[in-house]
N, C-alpha and C positions, 0 to 999 in steps of 0.2 A: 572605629571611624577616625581613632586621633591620627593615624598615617597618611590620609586623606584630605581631614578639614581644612589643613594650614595654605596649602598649595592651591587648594580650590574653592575659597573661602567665597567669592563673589559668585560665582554660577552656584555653588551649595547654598547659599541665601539665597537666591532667584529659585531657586528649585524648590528648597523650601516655603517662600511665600506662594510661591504658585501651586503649590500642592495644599495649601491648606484653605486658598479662598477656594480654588474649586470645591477641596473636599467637607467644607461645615457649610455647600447648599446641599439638600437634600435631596432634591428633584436631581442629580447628579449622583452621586454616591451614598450608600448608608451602611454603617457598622465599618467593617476593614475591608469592605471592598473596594475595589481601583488600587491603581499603581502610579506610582512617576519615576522620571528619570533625566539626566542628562548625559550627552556624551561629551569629558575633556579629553581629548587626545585620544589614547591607547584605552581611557579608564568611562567604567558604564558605571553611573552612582544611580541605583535604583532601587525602592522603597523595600526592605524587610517585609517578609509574610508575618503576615500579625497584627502590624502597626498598621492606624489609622491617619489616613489623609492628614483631616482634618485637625490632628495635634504634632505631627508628627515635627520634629525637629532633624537636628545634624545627623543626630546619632541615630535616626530612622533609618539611613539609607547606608547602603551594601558597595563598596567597593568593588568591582568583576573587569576581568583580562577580555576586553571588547575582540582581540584575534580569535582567543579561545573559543568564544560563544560563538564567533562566526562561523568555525571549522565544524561545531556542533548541527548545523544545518546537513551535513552531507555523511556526516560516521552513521556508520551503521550500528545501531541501539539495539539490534536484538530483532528475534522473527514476534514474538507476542508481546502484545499490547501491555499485558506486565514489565516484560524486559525490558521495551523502550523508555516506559516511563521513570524503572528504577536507576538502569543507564542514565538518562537523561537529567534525573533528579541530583545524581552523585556528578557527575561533569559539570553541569551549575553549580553546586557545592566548591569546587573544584579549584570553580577561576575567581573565585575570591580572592584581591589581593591582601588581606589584611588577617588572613590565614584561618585554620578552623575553629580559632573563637570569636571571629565574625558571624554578626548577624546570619539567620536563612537567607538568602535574596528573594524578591516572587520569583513565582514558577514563570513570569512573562517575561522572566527577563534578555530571552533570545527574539521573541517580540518588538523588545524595546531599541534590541541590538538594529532589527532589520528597518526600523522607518530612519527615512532617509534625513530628518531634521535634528537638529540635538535636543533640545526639549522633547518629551512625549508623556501624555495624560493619557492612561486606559480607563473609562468612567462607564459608569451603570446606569446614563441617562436615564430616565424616565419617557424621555416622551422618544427618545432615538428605540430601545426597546418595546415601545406598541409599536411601532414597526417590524422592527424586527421578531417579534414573536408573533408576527401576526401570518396568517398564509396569504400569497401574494405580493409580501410586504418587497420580496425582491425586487417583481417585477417593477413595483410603484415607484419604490428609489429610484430605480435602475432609469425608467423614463424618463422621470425629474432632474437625476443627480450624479445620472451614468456621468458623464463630461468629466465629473468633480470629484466622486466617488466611488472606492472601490466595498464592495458586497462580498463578505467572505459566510460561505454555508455552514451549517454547523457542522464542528468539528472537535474531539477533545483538546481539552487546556494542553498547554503546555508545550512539545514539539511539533505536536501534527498540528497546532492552530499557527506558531512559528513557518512555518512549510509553506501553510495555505497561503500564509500572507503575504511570502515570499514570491510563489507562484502569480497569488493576486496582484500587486506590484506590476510584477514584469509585464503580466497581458495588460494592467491598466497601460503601461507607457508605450506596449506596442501599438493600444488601440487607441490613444491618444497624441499621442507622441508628448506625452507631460510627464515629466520627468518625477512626480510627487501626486497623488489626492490629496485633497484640503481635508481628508476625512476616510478612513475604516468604519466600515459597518460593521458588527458580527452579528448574526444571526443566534438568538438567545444567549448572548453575553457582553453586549453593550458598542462604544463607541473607541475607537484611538484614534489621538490628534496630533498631529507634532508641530515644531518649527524651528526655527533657528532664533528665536528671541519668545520670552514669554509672553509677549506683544502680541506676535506675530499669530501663536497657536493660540491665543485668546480671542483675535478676530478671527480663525477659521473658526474654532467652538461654538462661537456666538452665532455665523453666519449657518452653521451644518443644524444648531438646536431648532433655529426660527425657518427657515426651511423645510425642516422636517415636521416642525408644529402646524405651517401653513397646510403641509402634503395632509397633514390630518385632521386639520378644523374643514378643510374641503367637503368631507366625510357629514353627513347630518347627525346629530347630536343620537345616540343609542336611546332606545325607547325597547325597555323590557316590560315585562308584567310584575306585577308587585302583588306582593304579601302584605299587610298592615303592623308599622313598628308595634312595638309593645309598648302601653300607653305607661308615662312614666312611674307612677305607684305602683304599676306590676314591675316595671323593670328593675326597680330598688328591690322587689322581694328575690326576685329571679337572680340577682346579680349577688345579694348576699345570701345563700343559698347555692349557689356556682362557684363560686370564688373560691370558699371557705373549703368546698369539696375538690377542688380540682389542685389546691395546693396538696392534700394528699394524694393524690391519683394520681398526682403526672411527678412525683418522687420518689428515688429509688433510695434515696439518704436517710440519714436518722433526722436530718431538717426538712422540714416540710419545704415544697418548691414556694418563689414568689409569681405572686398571681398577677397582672397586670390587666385593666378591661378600659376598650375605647368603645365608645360607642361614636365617635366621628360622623361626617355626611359620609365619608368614604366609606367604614366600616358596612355602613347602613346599607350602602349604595346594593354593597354583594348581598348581606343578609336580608335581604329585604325583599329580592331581585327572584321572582318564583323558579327560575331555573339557574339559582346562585349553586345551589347543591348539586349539580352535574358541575358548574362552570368552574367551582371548586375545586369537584374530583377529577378535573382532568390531568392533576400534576405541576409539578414546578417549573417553571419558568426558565430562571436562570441558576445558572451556580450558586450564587449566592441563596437565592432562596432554598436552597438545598441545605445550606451549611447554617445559617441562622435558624430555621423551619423549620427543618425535615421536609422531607418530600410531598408528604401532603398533611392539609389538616384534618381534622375530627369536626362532620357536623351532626350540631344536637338539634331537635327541633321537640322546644318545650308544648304542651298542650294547655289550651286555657284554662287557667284556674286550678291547673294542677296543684295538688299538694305538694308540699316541699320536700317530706320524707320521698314522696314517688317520685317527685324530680331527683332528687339526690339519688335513690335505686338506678331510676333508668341511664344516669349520668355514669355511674359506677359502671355497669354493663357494656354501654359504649366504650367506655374508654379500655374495658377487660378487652372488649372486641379486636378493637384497635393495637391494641394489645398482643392480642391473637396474632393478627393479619401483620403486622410491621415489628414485630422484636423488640418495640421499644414506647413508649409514652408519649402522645401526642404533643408537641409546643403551644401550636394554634388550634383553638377552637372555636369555632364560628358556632355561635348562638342564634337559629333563625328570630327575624323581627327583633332580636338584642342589639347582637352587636361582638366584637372579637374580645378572646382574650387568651393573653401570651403569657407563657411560664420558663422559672429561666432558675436558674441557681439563685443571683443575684436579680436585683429591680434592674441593674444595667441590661444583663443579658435577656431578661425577661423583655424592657422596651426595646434593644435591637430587635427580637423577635418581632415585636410587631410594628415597627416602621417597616424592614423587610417585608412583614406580608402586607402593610396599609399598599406601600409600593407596586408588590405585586397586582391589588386588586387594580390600580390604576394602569397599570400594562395589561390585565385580560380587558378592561374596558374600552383602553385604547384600540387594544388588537383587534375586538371584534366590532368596533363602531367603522374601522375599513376592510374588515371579512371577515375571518375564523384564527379562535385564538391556534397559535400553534405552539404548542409545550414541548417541552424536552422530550426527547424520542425515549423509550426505557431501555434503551444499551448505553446514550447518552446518559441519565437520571440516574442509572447503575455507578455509572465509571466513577461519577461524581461522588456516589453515595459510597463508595469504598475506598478512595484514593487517598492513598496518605499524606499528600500532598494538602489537601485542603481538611483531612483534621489536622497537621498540625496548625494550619492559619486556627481552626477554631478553638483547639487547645490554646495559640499565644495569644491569641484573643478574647478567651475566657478569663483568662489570670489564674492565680492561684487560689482561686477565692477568698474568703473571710475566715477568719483565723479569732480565737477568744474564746472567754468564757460562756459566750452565747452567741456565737458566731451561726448564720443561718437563722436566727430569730426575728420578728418582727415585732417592736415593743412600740407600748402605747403608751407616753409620762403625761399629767393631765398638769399643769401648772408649771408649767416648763419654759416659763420663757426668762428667766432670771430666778437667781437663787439657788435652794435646794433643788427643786427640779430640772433648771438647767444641769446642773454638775448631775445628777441621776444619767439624765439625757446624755450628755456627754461620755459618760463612761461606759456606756453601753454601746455608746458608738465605735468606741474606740476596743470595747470587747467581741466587735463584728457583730456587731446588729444593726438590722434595719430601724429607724427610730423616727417616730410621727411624736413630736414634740405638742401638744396640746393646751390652748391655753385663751384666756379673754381679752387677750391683750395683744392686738391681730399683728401690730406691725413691729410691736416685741418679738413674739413667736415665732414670724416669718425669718425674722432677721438672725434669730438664733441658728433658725433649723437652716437656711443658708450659709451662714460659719459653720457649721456642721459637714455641710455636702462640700463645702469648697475644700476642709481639709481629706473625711472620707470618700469623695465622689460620689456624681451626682447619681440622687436618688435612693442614698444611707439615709436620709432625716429630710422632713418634709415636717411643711409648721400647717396646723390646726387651729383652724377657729372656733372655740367650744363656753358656752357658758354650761358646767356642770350640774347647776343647777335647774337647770331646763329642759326638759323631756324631750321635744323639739331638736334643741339644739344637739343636744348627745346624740341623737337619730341619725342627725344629719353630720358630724362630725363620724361615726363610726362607717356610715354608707359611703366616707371617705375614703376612709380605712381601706378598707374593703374593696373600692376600684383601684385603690393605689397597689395595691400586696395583696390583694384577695385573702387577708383575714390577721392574725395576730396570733402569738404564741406567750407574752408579755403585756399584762395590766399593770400599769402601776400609778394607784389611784393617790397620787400627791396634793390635788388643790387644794388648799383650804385658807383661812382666815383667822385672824385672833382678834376680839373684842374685851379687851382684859377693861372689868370695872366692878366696881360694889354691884353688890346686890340689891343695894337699898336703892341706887340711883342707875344703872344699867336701859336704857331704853329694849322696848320689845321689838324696835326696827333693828338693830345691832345681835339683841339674842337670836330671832330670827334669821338673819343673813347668817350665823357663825351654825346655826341648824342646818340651813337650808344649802348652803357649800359645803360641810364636812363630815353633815350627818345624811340629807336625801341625798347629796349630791355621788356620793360613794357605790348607793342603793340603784340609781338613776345609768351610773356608768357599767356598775354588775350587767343591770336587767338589758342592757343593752350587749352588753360584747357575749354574752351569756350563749346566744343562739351560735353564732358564729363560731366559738369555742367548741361547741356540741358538735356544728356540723363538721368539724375536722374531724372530730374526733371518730365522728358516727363510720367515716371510710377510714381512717386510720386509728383502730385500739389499742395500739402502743403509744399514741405520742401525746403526751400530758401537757398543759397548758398552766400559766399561772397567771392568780391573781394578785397582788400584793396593794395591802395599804400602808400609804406612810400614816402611822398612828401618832403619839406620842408620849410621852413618859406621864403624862396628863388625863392619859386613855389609862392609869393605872391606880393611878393615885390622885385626891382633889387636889384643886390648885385656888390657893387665897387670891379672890378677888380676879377669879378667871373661869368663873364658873359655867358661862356659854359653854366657850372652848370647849375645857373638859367634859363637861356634859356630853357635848358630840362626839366626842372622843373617846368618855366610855361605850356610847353607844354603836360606837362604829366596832369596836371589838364584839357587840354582840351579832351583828351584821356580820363579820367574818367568820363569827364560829357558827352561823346559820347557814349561811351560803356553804359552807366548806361541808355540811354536812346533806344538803343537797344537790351539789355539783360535782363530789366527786362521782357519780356514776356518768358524765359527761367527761370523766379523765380531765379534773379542773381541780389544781390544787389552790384554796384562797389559806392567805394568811396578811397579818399586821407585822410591822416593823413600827417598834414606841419608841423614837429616839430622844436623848435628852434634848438639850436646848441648841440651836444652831448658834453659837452667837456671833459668828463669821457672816452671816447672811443679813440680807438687808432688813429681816423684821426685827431684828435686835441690834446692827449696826449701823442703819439708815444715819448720817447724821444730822437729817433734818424730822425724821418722822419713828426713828428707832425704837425701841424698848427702851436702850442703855440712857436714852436723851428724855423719854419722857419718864422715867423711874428718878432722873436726876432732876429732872424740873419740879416734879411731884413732892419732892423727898422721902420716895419709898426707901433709899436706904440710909437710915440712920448716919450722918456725919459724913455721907459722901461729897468730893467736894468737883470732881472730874467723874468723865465718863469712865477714862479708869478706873478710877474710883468702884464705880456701880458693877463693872465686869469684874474686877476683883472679888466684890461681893458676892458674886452670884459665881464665877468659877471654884468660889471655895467650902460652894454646897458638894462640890461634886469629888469623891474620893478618888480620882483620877486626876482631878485641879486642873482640866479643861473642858471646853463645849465638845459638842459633838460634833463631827466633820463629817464631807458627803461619801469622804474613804469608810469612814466607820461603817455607815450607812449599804454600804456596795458590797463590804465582805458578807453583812449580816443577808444581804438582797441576793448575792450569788448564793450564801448557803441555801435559805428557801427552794431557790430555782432547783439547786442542783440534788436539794435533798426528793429522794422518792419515796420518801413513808413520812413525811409532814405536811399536816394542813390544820385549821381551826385555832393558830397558835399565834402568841400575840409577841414577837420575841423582843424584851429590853436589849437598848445599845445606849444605855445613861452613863460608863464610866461607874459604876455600881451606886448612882443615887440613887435609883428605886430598883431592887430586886424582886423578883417573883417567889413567891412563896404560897 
C-alpha cells in the first residue's frame, strides 16, 4: 500500500475510520465480512479479502486500475460458471496497481467500481437481511422504498452480482429519473451504500436501517410453540458432558477443537422454539453463514435425565451422521432447550462462528415474523460452498493458527494472578495455549488474564474466580471452563500458601488454611476437571490429558519450622501418585513438579510481607545484616547458587506434558539441593 498511502493520505483516513465504526457494530457486520472503498481519480482503494472492517487500517486496502475493472463488466469470462469466475478472479488480480505482492482485493471490487458515489460500504445488516431473506420481502421494499431503492435478486458473488447491479442501476434511473439509490438491497447478502462524503452515506445508512426496521416492527411480534429451557442444574450437567465431547468430534487435528456454548435469549429463542429444528434445517442464509458455519448446523435433542455416558453415545452417532451426510464435522450445534455451541480451531474462530449463527437466528426471526424464511437456493449454497474465492477470505481469516510447545491446548493455572503462576500462565500463552488464569483475587486475575488477551488476542486467557478450597467454588469455576473452550487439556494445580512457624506456637487456624489450600484444595480441583478429562477422552482414545501440581522441594524433604507447608506438600505427592494410578484409564497423565525456592517472587521478595524481610527481622539467619544478606544465605544452600525461576519450572512442565510414558512422578527442579533417591 506504501505507493498509495502518501498521495491519498486524507480520503485513506476517512475510509479508514468509516470502515471501522461501521464494522465493530455488530448488528452490521460480523467476522470479515463487508467491504469498503473509495474512489480517487483513476484509483479504487478497497478492503483486502481477509481483513476485518472493524481493525482494518491503511495497509487493509487494495490499490485497482478503476478503467480496468470497468472494461471487466463487458469481456467475455468464459461459457461456464467455472470459467467466469476464474477469468474474473485473475482480472481483479490483475488491476492491482501495486503489483502481484499486493494484497487479494474483495471479489466486490467491480461492485464498488459501479456505485456511482466515491465512498461505498457493503454490510451484513441485520435487520436489512430479515428482509431480504424473507419471501416477499421484495415486494415490501419495493412498495415502501421502490422511489429510493434498488432490489437486486439473488444472484452469485462476484461478476454476475456486478452486472445485476449494473443493470439495476440503469432501470432504477430510467424508472425514476434519479440519478443514484440512497441504498442496494441484495437479496441474501446484505445492504450497499455510497456517497460522495462519509457524511453523506452515513445519513442514507441511518435513513435505509430505521426504514427498514419500521417496515418490520409493522409485522406483530412471532409467536411460536415452545419447548421448556432446561432448568439450570440440568443444563450445567448437559453442558459439561457436550462440551467436553464435542471438542473431540468436531476435530480432525491432533488438538482437540475449542468448544464455545451461549445460551443467550437468542440462542434460546431458536432452541426452544418446537419447530426450531426444521427452521434450522432449512439452510444458510447468507454467504457468510456458509464460510463461518458451514451450511447447516447439527441438532441434538437431549432426553430427560438422560445419562451422561448415553448422552455422550447418542452425540457421537449424530455427529458420525453428520458426518455421513456432509464430508465434514459440524461448527454449530444447536442443543434443544440448551442452547448453541460453536467449535473453531482457535476460541476466535470458534466465537466468529457463533456471532454468525446468533445472527443468523435473528434474520430467520425476522424473515418469518413478515412471511417465510427464504434461504439460499442449493445451486446458490453450492457455489458458495466450493468457490475459492471465499475459502481464501476464510483461510486469511483463520490465520495461521497457534504455534508452540502446546499450541491448541486449553490450560487451567489455579493462583495465577501474580507470581509463580502468573509466569506459568504466561508462557503457556506464549507457547499457543488457550489459558483460563485462576485465582481468588478477582480483580488481580481479571487484570492478568487481560494483559494476556491484549498481547495474544482476544479470548488466548480469560481470568477465573476460584477459591480452591471450596467444593462450590471449583464447581463453578470449572462449569466455566467448560462454556468458555468446552473443556481443557492442561491442569496446573499451583495455589497454595505458606505458614512457616514453630511447632510449639503455630496456630490451628494457619495449619488448617496451609491443609486446606495445598492439601484438599489439589483433591477439590482433580475431583472436579476429572469428569471432563474422561469425557474427551471417552470420544477421542488417543488424546491424553494432563494434570500437573506445582509441589515443592518441601513435598521431599521436611522443612524446619515449616511444618504446615510440608506436611501438605508431602501429602500432595501422595495424592498424585493416587490419582495417576486411577486416571490413567481415562488417558490422564497426573504428576508434581517440587521446585526449589522461588526467590524472585513475591513470597520471598515482598518487600513489606517477604520471607527475605521477615527471616531478617526474626534473625533466622545468623549475623545477617541486609536482605541481601538473608538471600545470600539461603542461595548458598543451593549447589547451583541460585532460586528457582519460572524458566526452570516450564522446561521441567513441557517435559511432563510431552513425555507419553510418565505419570505418578514427583520430578525435582532444586539446582541439586534435594535429589531423589
Amino acid at each position: 500500500m506504501s505507493s498509495t498511502a502518501a498521495p491519498l493520505g486524507a480520503d485513506l483516513q476517512a475510509l479508514v475510520a468509516l470502515s471501522r465504526r461501521h464494522g465493530a457494530d455488530p448488528a452490521l457486520v460480523l467476522g470479515g465480512g463487508g467491504n469498503s472503498s473509495v474512489k480517487v481519480g483513476d484509483r479504487l482503494l478497497v478492503k483486502a479479502s481477509g481483513t476485518t472492517l472493524a481493525g482494518i487500517d491503511a495497509g487493509g486496502f487494495v490499490a485497482l486500475d478503476r478503467p480496468a475493472l470497468a472494461a471487466l463488466l463487458d469481456r467475455d469470462l468464459g461459457a461456464t460458471r467455472a470459467e467466469r469466475e476464474a477469468a474474473f478472479k485473475d482480472a481483479v488480480m490483475a488491476a492491482r496497481l501495486d503489483g502481484p505482492g499486493a494484497p487479494r482485493p474483495s471479489v466486490e471490487a467491480v461492485l464498488h467500481e459501479l456505485m456511482p458515489a466515491r465512498f461505498v460500504l457493503h454490510l451484513h445488516a441485520t435487520v436489512v437481511n430479515q428482509l431480504g431473506c424473507a419471501v416477499g420481502g421484495k415486494e415490501l421494499v419495493a412498495e415502501r422504498l421502490g422511489s429510493d431503492v434498488v432490489w437486486i435478486d439473488l444472484v452469485d458473488p462476484g461478476i454476475e452480482l456486478a452486472r445485476a447491479i449494473r443493470t439495476g442501476l440503469a432501470e432504477f434511473t430510467a424508472r425514476t429519473g434519479s440519478p443514484a439509490p440512497r441504498g442496494v438491497v441484495l437479496a441474501n447478502h446484505g445492504v450497499v451504500v455510497s456517497g460522495d462524503t462519509p457524511e453523506a452515506l452515513d445519513a442514507d445508512l441511518a435513513w435505509l436501517l430505521a426504514e427498514l426496521a419500521e417496515l418490520r416492527d409493522g409485522f406483530a411480534p412471532l409467536v411460536v410453540p415452545r419447548v421448556p429451557a432446561v432448568e439450570p442444574t440440568e443444563a450445567d450437567r448437559l453442558v459439561s458432558v457436550i462440551g467436553p465431547a464435542l471438542r473431540g468430534l468436531t476435530s480432525d487435528r491432533p488438538a482437540l477443537s475449542v468448544v464455545t456454548f451461549d445460551a443467550s435469549p437468542v440462542a434460546l429463542d431458536l432452541v426452544t422454539d418446537a419447530d426450531g429444528e426444521q427452521v434450522a434445517a432449512g439452510g444458510p442464509l447468507i454467504p457468510d453463514q456458509i464460510v463461518y458455519c458451514r451450511s447447516f448446523p447439527l441438532w441434538f435433542s437431549p432426553e430427560p435425565g438422560e445419562p451422561e455416558d448415553r448422552v455422550r453415545d447418542r452425540l457421537t452417532a449424530a455427529v458420525g451422521d453428520y458426518r455421513a451426510e456432509h464430508g465434514v464435522p459440524p461448527i454449530i450445534v444447536l442443543v434443544a432447550g440448551l442452547g448453541l455451541f460453536a467449535s473453531g480451531q482457535r476460541w476466535a474462530d470458534a466465537d466468529t462462528a457463533r456471532q454468525v449463527y446468533l445472527d443468523a437466528i435473528e434474520v430467520m426471526a425476522g424473515a418469518r415474523r413478515v412471511g417465510e424464511v427464504a434461504y439460499l437456493t442449493q445451486d446458490a449454497r453450492q457455489f458458495i460452498e466450493n468457490w475459492e474465492v471465499e475459502a481464501y477470505r476464510r483461510q486469511v481469516a483463520a490465520g495461521a493458527g497457534s504455534t508452540g510447545r502446546v499450541a491448541g491446548k486449553v490450560a487451567v493455572v489455579t493462583g495465577a494472578a501474580q507470581g509463580f503462576g502468573l509466569g506459568i500462565a504466561s508462557d503457556l500463552a506464549t507457547q499457543g495455549a488457550h489459558v483460563v488464569l485462576a485465582d481468588l483475587n478477582a480483580d488481580g486475575v481479571r487484570a492478568a488474564a487481560a494483559e494476556l488477551a491484549a498481547v495474544h488476542g482476544q479470548g488466548r486467557a480469560v481470568g477465573v474466580v476460584v477459591n480452591v478450597a471450596d467444593k462450590a467454588s471449583v464447581a463453578a469455576a470449572v462449569t466455566e471452563v467448560v462454556r468458555t473452550y468446552g473443556g481443557l487439556d492442561l491442569l496446573v494445580s499451583n495455589a497454595g500458601v505458606l505458614r512457616a512457624e514453630s511447632v510449639k506456637t503455630q496456630s490451628e487456624r494457619d495449619f488448617d488454611l496451609s491443609t486446606e489450600v495445598n492439601y484438599k484444595g489439589y483433591f477439590l480441583l482433580t475431583q472436579a476437571v476429572a469428569p471432563v478429562l474422561a469425557g474427551q477422552h471417552a470420544v477421542r482414545p488417543d488424546h491424553w490429558t494432563d494434570i500437573v501440581q506445582i509441589n515443592s522441594k518441601s513435598g521431599l524433604v521436611g522443612s524446619n519450622k515449616n511444618f504446615a507447608y510440608a506436611g501438605s506438600k508431602f501429602g500432595g505427592i501422595g495424592l498424585t501418585q493416587s490419582f495417576a494410578l486411577e486416571l490413567v484409564t481415562d488417558g490422564v497423565k497426573v504428576n508434581s513438579i517440587c521446585p526449589g525456592n522461588f526467590y524472585d517472587g513475591p513470597l520471598w521478595s515482598d518487600p513489606q510481607t517477604g520471607l527475605f524481610v521477615q527471616y531478617l527481622r526474626t534473625g533466622r539467619v545468623p549475623g545477617a545484616q541486609t536482605v541481601a544478606d538473608v538471600k545470600a544465605f539461603y542461595e548458598a544452600k543451593v549447589p547451583m547458587a541460585r532460586g528457582c525461576t519460572t524458566a526452570d519450572v516450564m522446561t521441567a512442565l513441557y517435559y511432563l506434558v510431552d513425555q507419553a510414558y510418565e505419570t505418578g512422578q514427583a520430578l525435582p527442579v532444586t539446582g541439586g539441593q534435594v535429589m531423589l533417591h
